[in-house]
N, C-alpha and C positions, 0 to 999 in steps of 0.2 A: 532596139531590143535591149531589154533590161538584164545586166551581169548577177547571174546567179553568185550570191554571198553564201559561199560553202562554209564560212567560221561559222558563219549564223548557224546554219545548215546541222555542222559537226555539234555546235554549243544543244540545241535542242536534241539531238538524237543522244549527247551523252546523257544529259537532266531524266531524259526520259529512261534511258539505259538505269539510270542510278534509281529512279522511283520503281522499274520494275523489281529489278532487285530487292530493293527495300521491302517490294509487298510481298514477292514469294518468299522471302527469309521471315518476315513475318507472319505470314501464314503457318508457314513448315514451323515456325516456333510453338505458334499456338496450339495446333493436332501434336506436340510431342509429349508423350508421355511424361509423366511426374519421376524421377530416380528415388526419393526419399524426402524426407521430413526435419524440420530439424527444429528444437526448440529454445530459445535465447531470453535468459528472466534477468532484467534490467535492477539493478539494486541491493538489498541483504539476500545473503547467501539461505536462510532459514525458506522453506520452501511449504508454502500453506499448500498448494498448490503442484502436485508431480508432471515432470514430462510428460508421463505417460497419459495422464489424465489431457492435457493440456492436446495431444496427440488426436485422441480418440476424436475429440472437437474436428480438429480440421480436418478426417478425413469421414466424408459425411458418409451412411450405410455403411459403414465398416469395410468398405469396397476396398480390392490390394490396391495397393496405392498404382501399382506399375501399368494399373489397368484405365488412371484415373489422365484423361490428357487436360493438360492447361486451359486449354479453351473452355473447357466445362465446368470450370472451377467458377464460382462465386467469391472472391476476396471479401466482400463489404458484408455479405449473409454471414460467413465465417469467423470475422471482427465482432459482429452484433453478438456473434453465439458466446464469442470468449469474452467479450466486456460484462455479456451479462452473467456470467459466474461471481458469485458475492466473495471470490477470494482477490480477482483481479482487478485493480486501478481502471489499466489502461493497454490496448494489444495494436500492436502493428502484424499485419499479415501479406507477405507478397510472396513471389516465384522470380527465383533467379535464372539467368540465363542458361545455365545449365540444368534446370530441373527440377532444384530442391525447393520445396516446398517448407517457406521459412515466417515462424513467429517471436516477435518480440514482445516480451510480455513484461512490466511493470503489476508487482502486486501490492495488494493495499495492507498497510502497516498496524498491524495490533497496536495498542498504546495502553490497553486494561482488559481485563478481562471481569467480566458482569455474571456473578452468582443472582439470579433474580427466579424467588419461588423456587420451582424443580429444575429450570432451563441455566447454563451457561453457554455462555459464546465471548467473543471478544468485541471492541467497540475501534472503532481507527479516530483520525483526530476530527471529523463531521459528525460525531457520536452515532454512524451508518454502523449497524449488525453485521458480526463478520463470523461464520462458521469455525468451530474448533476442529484442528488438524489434527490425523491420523500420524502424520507424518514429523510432527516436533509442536512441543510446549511453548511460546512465550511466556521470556520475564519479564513479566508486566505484573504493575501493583493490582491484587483481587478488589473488587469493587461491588460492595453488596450494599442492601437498605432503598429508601424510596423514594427510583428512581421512575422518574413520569416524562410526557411529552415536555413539560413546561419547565421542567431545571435539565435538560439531557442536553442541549448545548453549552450550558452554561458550565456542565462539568466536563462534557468533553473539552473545552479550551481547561480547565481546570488541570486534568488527565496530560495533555497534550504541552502545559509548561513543565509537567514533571519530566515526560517523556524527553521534552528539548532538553533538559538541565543537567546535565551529568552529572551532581553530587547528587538532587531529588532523585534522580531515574534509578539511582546507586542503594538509597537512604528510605528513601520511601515506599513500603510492600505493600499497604493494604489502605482502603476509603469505607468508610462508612458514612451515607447519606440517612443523617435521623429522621423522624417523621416532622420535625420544625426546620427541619432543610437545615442544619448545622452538621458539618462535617464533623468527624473524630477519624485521625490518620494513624495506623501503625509502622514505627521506623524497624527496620530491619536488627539492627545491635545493641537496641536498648528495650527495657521495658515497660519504657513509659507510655501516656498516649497523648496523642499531639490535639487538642482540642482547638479545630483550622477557624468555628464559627461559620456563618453565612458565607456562600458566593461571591463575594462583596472584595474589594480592596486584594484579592489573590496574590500579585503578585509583590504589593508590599507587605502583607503579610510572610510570604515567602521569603522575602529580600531577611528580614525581621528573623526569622529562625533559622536562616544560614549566619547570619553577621553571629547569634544566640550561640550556635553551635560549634564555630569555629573557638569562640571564646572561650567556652564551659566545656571544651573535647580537653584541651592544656592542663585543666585542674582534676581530671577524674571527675568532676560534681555530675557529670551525667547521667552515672549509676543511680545517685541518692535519688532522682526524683522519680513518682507518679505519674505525673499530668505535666505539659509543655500549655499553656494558656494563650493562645496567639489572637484573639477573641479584638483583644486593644492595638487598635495599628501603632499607637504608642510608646508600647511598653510588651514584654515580653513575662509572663506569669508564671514562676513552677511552684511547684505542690508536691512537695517530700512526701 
């Protein structure tokens, strides 16, 4: 007759003790009600975007939230709804063990704002349309003239080296795209205009009227000039 192996015995009825466990507390997790909401915006504090708006999303039918149990919630229906708002990047959406129904949310960064015809909105650094907020201005350089399917990447990396550069981002308020596709820039403290030329060479053009600036800020000559000529990657043009 074979010795019944009680370890054996005990080791299965515990695994088994522990999986039941697991499923009723999992269960009971699932049917429990929602306690609240919470909203969490990953990045600059400027908010295109409100709580409250951001709220309204995840709680589908405007149903009380207290009324809403875990189990019934769709997480990935909820992510689709908030990514596809034209102010957000990117959303993370879960439920913590207690209750709170929690989103993280990443939003997408103005870098210009576009006067085009009657319509403004702002552009981020993909030259992707971003609605203007109820809720705060961007200082971002104004950006008017014409702008088409075929140069709008071309300027938003254009937009998007000023936006990196903190003396451009500081120095540089306004883009004009002429109908020959030649930019003219307006600087913030001076009155001259910065004549940038074609999309072409950008960032040593830029290199070019920083090094320009730095030089001709020491003597006062900034005031005297007109026009800034940055046309020639060569040489740097003013026009009293």
């Amino acid at each position: 007759m074979r010795k019944i192996n009680w370890t054996t015995i005990r080791l299965l009825l515990m695994i088994g003790l522990v999986f039941f466990l697991y499923s009723f507390s999992s269960k009971r997790n699932e049917s429990r009600k929602l306690a609240k909401s919470t909203v969490v915006f990953v990045g600059e504090n400027s908010l295109l975007i409100t709580p409250e708006s951001v709220n309204k999303l995840l709680i589908e039918n405007k149903r009380e939230l207290s009324s809403i149990r875990k189990d019934e919630l769709d997480l990935n229906k909820i992510e689709k709804a908030l990514n596809n708002q034209p102010t957000i990047e990117q959303s993370e959406v879960f439920v913590t063990i207690d209750g709170v129904l929690k989103a993280v949310v990443t939003q997408k960064t103005p870098i210009a704002r576009v006067f085009n015809e009657d319509r403004s909105f702002y552009i981020d650094s993909k030259g992707i349309k971003i609605p203007l907020s109820a809720n705060f201005t961007a200082r971002v350089p104004l950006v008017s003239g014409n702008i088409n399917t075929e140069n709008n990447q071309k300027l938003a990396c254009l937009l998007s080296i000023i936006h990196n550069d903190s003396f451009l981002k500081k120095n540089i308020i306004a883009v004009e795209l002429m109908p020959n596709n030649s930019l003219k820039m307006l600087n913030r403290n001076f009155d001259y205009i910065i004549d940038f030329g074609r999309l072409v060479h950008v960032e040593r053009k830029f290199d070019n009227y920083k090094a320009f600036f730095q030089k001709a800020v020491l003597d006062s000559s900034l005031y005297k000039y007109k026009k800034i000529d940055l046309r020639f990657t060569e040489q740097v043009v003013c026009t009293k």
